[in-house]
C-alpha positions as YAML, in Angstrom:
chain: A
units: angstrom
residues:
- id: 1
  name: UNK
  ca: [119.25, 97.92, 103.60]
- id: 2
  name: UNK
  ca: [117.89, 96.07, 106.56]
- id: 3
  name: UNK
  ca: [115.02, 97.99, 106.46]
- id: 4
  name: UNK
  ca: [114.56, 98.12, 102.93]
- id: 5
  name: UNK
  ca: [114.38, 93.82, 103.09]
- id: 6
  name: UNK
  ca: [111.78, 94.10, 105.81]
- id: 7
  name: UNK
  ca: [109.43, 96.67, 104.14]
- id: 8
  name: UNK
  ca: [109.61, 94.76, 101.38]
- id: 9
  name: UNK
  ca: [108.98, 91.07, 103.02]
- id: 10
  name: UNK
  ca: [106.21, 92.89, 105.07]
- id: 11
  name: UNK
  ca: [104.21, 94.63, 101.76]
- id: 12
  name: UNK
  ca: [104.17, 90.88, 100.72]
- id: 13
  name: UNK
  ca: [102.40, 89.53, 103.16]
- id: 14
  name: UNK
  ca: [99.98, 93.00, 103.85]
- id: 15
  name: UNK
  ca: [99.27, 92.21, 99.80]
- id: 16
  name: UNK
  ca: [98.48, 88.87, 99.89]
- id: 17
  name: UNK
  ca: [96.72, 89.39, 103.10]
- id: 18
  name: UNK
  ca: [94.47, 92.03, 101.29]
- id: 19
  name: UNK
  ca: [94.29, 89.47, 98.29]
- id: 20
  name: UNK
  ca: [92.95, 86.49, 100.24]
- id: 21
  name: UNK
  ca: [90.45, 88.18, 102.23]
- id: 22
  name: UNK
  ca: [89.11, 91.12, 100.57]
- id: 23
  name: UNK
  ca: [90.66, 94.15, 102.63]
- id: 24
  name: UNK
  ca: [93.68, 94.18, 106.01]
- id: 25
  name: UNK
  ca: [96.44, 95.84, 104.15]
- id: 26
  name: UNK
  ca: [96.56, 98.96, 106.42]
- id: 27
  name: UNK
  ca: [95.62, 96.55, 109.40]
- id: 28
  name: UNK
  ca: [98.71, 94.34, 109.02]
- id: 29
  name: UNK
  ca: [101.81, 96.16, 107.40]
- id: 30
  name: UNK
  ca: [100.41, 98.48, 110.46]
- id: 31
  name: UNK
  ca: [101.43, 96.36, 113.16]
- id: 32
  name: UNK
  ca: [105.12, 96.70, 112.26]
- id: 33
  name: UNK
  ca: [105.50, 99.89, 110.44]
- id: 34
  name: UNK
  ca: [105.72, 102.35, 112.79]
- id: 35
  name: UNK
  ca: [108.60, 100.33, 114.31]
- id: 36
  name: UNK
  ca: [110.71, 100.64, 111.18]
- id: 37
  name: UNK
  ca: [109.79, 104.75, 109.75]
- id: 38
  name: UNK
  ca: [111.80, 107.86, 111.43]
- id: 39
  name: UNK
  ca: [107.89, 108.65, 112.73]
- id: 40
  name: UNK
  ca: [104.50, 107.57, 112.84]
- id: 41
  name: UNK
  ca: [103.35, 110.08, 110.50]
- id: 42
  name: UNK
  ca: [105.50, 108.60, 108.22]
- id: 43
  name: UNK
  ca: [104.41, 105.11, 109.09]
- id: 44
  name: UNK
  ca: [100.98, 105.88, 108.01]
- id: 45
  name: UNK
  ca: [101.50, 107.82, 104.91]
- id: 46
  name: UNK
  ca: [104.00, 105.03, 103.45]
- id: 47
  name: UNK
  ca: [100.61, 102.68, 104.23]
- id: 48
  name: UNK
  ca: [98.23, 104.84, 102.57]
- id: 49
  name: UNK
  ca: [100.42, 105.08, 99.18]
- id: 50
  name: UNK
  ca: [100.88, 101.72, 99.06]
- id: 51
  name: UNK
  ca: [97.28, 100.85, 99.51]
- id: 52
  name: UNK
  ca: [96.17, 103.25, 96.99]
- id: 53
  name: UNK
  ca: [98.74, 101.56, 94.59]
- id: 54
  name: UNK
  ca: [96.89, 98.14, 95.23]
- id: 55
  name: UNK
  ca: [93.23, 100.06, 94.44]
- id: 56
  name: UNK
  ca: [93.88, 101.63, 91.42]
- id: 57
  name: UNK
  ca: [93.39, 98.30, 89.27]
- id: 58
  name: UNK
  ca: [90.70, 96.74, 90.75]
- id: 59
  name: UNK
  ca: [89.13, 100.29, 90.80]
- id: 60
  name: UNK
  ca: [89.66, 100.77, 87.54]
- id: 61
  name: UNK
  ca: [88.48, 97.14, 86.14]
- id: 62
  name: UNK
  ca: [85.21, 97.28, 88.52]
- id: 63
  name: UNK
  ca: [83.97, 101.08, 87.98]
- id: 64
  name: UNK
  ca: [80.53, 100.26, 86.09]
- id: 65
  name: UNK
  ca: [79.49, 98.70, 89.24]
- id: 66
  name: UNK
  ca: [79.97, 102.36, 91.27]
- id: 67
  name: UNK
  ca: [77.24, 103.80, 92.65]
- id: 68
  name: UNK
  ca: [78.16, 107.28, 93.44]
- id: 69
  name: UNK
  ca: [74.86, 108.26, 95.48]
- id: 70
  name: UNK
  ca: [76.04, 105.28, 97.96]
- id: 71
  name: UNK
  ca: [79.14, 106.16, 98.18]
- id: 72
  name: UNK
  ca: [80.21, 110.14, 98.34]
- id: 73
  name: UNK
  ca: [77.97, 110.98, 101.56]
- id: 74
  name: UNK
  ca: [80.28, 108.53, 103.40]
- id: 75
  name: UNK
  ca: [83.65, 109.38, 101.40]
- id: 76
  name: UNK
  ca: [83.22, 113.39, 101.45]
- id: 77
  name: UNK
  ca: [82.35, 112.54, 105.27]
- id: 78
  name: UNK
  ca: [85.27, 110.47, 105.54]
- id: 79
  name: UNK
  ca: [87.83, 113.27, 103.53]
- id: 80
  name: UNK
  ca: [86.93, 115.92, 106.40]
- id: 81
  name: UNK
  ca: [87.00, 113.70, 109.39]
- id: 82
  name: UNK
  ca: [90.72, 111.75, 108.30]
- id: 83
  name: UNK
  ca: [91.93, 115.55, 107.61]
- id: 84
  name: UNK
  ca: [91.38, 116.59, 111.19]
- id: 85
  name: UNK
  ca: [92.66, 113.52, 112.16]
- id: 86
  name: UNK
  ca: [95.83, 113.68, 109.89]
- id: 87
  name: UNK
  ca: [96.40, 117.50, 111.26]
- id: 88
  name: UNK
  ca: [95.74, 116.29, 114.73]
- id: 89
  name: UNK
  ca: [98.82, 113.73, 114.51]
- id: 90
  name: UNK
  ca: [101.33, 116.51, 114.65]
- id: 91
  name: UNK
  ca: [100.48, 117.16, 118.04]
- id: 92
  name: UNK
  ca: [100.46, 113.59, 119.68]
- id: 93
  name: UNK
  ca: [103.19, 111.65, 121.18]
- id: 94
  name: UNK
  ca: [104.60, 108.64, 119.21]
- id: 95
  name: UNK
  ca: [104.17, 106.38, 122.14]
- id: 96
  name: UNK
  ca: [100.83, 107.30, 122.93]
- id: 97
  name: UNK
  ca: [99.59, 106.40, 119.35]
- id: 98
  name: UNK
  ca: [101.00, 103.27, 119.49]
- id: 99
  name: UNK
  ca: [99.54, 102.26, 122.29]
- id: 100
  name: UNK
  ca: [96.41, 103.68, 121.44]
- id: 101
  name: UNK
  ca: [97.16, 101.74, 117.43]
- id: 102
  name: UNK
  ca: [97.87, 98.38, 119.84]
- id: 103
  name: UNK
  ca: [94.11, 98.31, 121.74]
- id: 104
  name: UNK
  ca: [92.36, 99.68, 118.30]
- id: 105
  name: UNK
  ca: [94.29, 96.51, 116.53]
- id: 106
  name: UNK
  ca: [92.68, 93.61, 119.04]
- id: 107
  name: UNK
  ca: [89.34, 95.95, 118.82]
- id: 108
  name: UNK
  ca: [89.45, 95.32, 115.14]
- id: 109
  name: UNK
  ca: [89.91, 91.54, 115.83]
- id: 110
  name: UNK
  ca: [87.61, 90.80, 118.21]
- id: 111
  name: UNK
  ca: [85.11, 92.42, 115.89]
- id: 112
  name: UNK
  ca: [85.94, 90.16, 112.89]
- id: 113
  name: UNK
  ca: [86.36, 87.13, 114.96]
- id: 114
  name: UNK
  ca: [82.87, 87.44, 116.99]
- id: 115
  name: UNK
  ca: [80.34, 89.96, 115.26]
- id: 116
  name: UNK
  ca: [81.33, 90.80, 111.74]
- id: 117
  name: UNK
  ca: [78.15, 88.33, 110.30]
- id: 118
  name: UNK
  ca: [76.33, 89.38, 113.45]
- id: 119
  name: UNK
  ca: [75.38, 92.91, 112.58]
- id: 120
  name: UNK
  ca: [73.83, 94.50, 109.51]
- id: 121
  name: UNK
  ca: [73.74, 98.44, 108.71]
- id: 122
  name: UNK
  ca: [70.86, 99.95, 106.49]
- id: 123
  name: UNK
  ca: [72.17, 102.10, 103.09]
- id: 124
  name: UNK
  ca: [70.44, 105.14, 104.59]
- id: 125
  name: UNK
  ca: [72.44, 108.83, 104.88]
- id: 126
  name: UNK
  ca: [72.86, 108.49, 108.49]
- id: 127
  name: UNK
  ca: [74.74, 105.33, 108.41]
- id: 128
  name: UNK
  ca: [77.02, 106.62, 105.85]
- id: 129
  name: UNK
  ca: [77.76, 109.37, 107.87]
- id: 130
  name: UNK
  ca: [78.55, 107.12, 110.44]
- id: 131
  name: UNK
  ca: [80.89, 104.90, 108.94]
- id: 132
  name: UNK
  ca: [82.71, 107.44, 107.51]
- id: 133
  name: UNK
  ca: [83.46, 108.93, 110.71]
- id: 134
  name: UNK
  ca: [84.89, 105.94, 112.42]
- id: 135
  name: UNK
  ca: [86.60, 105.47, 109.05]
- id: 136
  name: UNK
  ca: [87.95, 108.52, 108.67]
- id: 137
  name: UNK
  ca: [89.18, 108.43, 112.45]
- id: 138
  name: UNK
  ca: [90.99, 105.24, 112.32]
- id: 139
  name: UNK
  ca: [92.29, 106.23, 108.37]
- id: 140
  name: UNK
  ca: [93.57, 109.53, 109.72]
- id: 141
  name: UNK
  ca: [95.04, 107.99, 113.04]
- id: 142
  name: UNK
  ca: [96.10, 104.84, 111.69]
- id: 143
  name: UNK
  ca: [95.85, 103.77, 108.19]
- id: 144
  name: UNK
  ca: [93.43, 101.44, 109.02]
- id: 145
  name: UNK
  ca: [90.12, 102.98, 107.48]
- id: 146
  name: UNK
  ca: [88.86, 99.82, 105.77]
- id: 147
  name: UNK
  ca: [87.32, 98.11, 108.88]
- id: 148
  name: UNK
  ca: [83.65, 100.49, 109.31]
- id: 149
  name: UNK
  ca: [83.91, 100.48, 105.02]
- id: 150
  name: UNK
  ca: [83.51, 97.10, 104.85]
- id: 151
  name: UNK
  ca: [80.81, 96.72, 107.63]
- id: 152
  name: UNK
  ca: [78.76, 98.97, 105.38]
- id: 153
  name: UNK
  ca: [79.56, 97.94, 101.85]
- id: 154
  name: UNK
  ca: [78.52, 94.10, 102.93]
- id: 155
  name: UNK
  ca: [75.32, 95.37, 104.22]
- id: 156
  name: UNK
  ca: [75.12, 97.81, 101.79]
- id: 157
  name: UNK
  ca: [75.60, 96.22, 98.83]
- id: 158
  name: UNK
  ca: [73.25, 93.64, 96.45]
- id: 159
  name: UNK
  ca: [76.40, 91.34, 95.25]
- id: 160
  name: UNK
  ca: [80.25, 90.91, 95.61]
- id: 161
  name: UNK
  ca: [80.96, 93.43, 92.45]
- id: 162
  name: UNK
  ca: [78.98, 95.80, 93.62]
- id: 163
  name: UNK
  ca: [80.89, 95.26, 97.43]
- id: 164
  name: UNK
  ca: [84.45, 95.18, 95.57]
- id: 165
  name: UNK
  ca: [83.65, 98.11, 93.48]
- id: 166
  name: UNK
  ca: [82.52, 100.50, 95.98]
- id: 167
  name: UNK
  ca: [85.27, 99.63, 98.60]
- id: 168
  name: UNK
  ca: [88.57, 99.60, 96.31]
- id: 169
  name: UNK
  ca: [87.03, 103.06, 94.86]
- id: 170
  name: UNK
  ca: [86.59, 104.15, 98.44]
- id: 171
  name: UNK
  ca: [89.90, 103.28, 99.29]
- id: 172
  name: UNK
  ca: [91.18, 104.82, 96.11]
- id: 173
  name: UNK
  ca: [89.90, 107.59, 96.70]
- id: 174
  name: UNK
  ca: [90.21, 108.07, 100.71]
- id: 175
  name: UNK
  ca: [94.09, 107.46, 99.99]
- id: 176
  name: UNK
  ca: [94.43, 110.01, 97.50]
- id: 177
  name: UNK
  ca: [92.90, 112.82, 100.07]
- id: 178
  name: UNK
  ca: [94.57, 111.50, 102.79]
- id: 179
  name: UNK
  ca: [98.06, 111.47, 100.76]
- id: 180
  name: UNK
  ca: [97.33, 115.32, 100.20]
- id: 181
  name: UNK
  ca: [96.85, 116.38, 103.81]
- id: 182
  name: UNK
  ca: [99.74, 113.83, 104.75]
- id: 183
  name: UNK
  ca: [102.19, 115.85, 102.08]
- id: 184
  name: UNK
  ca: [100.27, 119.03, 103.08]
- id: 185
  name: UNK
  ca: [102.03, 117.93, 106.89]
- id: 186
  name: UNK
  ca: [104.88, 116.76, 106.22]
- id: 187
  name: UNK
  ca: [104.61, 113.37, 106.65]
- id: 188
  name: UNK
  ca: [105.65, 112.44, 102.53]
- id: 189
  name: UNK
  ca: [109.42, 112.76, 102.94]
- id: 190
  name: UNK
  ca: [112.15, 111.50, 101.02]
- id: 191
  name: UNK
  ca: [111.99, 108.35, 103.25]
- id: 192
  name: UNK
  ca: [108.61, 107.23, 102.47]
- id: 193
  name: UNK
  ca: [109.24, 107.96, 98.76]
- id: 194
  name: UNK
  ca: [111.94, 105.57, 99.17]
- id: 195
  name: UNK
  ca: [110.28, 102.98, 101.18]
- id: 196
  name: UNK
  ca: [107.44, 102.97, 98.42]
- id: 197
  name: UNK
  ca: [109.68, 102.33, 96.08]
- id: 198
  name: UNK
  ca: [111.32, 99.10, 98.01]
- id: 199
  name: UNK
  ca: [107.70, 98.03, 99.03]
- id: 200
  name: UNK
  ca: [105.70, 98.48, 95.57]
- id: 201
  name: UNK
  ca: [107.47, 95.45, 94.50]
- id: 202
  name: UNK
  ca: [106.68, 93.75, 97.46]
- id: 203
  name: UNK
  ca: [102.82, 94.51, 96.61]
- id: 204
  name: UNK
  ca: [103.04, 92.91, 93.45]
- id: 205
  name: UNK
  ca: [104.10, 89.93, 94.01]
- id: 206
  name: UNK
  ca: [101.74, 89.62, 97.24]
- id: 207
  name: UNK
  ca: [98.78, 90.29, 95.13]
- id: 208
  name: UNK
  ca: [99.84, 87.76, 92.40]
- id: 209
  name: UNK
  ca: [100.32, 84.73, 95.24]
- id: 210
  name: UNK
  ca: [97.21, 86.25, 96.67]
- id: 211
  name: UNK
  ca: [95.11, 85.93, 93.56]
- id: 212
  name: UNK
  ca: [96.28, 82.20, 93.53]
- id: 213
  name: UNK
  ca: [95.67, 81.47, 97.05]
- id: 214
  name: UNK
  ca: [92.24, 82.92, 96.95]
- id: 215
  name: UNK
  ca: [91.31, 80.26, 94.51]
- id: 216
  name: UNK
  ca: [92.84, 77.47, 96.69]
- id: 217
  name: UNK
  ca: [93.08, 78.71, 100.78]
- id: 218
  name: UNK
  ca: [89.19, 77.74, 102.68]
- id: 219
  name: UNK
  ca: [88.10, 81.75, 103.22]
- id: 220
  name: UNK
  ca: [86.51, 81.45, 106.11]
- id: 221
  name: UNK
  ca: [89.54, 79.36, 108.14]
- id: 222
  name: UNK
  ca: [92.39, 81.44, 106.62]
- id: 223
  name: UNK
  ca: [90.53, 84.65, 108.17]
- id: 224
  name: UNK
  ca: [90.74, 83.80, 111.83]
- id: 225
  name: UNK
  ca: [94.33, 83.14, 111.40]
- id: 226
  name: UNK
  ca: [94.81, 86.60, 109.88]
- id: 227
  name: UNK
  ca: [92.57, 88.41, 113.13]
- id: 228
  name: UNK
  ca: [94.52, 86.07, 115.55]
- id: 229
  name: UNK
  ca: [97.66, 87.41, 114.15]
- id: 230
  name: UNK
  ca: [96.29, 90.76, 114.14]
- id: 231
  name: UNK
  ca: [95.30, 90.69, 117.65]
- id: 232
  name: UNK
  ca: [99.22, 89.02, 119.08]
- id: 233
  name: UNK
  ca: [100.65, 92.07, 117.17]
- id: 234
  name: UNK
  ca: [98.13, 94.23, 118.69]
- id: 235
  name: UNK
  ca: [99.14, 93.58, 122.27]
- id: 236
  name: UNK
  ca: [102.74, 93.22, 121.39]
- id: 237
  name: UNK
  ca: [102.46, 96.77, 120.38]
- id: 238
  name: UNK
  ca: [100.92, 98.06, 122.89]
- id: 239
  name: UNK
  ca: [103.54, 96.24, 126.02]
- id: 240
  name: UNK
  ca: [106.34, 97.10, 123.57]
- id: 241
  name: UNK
  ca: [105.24, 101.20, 122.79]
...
């Protein structure tokens, strides 16, 4: 029951995190998720269903804004890459991912923190690829696929419903093939079914105070405290694996 209370306090905070600032639900309920699931794999395919959960609405509400010719170069690329990724988990050590999740976790904040207005990608094939290789990497590996998706929708994109639109569809859809090969490895067990059903409820009311916040919370300050916090759990996770 512990656990149950914690999953559910932790898909609170990954929701309203996700909410406030546009994407980071993989990112955070990350950082303590593997600590409380039987495995890793298990870690990451709770994430995934619970992140597709949050995309379908949004997804939904925002589809006339889709531009498939953007957007299935980089999620078809992304689909084979997280695959090989999801089938290579079976054969890594638990500790080694974590400490591997820990350095890719400060990575991610150091990049937020310090270049993310810096550095602009072109809509072209190539960088589509491109991001949905790292994305499909760091999906497969660690739940965390968002990071290179929203590097290229920003750049990518002519306004924020376009940008919304094409990332909670990528997500969408990236969790739903991800989900597949996770089941297809064993990784969707009677735990995480359970666990999803504790933490759903935690997503819903993260995304309601979420929706409120983003209306009231500066954007730009609450950020760095989410990538500072990002990066402590990083390194805690990495000494601690």
């Amino acid at each position: 029951m512990q656990t149950a209370l914690l999953i559910f306090l932790l898909c609170i905070v990954s929701a309203f995190v996700f909410r406030t600032t546009g994407f980071g639900f993989g990112i955070v309920i990350m950082t303590v998720l593997p600590s409380l699931m039987p495995s890793y794999g298990e870690a990451t395919a709770l994430s995934g269903l619970l992140a597709m959960s949050m995309s379908i609405f949004v997804a939904y509400r925002m589809r006339k804004y889709v531009t498939w010719k953007r957007l299935l170069p980089m999620l078809l690329t992304f689909g084979l890459i997280s695959a090989v990724a999801i089938f290579t988990l079976k054969r890594l050590d638990d500790v080694v991912l974590r400490r591997i999740l820990g350095v890719a976790l400060v990575l991610i904040s150091i990049y937020f923190t310090f270049f993310s207005n810096k550095i602009h990608i072109k809509p072209t094939v190539p960088f589509q690829i491109g991001a949905g290789t790292i994305s499909g990497f760091m999906g497969g590996f660690f739940g965390m696929q968002g990071p290179p998706a929203v590097l290229y929708f920003v750049s990518s994109e002519p306004d924020k419903e376009h940008y919304l639109a094409m990332m909670q569809h990528y997500l969408l859809l990236g969790n739903v093939m991800m989900t597949m090969v996770r089941w297809r490895n064993g990784f969707v067990t009677p735990t995480v079914a359970l666990d999803y059903l504790y933490g759903i409820g935690g997503v819903a009311i993260g995304a309601t105070i979420g929706s409120w916040a983003f209306r009231k919370i500066p954007n730009k300050y609450f950020r760095y405290v989410v990538y500072g916090y990002i990066a402590v759990a990083g390194i805690i996770i990495f000494v601690s694996a």
